[in-house]
C-alpha positions in Angstrom: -27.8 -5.3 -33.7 -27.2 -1.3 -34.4 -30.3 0.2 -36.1 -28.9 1.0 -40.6 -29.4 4.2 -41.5 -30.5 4.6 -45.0 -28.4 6.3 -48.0 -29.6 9.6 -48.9 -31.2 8.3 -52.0 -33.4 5.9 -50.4 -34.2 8.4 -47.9 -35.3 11.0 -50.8 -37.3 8.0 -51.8 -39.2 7.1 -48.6 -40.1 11.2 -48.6 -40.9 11.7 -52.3 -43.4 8.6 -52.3 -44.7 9.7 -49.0 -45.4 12.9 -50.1 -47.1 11.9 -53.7 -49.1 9.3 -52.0 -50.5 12.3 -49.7 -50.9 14.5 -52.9 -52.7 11.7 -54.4 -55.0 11.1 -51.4 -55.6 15.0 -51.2 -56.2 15.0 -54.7 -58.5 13.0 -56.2 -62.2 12.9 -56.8 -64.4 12.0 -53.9 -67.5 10.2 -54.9 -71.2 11.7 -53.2 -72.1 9.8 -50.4 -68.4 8.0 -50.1 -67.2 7.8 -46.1 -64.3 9.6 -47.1 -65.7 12.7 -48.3 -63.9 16.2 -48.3 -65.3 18.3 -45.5 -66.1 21.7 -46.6 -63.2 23.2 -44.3 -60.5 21.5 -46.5 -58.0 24.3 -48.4 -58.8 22.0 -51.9 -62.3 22.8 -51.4 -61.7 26.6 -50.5 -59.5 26.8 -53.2 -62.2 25.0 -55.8 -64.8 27.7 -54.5 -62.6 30.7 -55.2 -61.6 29.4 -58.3 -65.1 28.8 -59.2 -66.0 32.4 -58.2 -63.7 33.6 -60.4 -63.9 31.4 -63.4 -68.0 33.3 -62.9 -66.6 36.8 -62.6 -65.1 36.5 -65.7 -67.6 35.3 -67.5 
């Protein structure tokens, strides 16, 4: 049996919902103490400390 390929819509729609599902992952809230917790070295969490920085500065 030959291997299907997929129409380009479904294959816009296997790498859309792969990508949100990562956004998601990346995205949400992390609980204290939770096994999955964000390390430190993660660009969100670089990105939250800058921001934070500056949301000080301006004060």
């Amino acid at each position: 049996m030959g291997v299907t390929r997929l129409k380009r819509k479904d294959r816009r729609n296997k790498t859309v919902s792969r990508v949100e599902v990562q956004f998601l992952k990346l995205g949400r809230n992390i609980e204290l103490g939770s096994r999955n917790q964000m390390s430190a070295k993660s660009q969100i969490a670089k990105n939250d400390d800058i921001l934070n920085k500056l949301a000080a500065d301006a004060k």
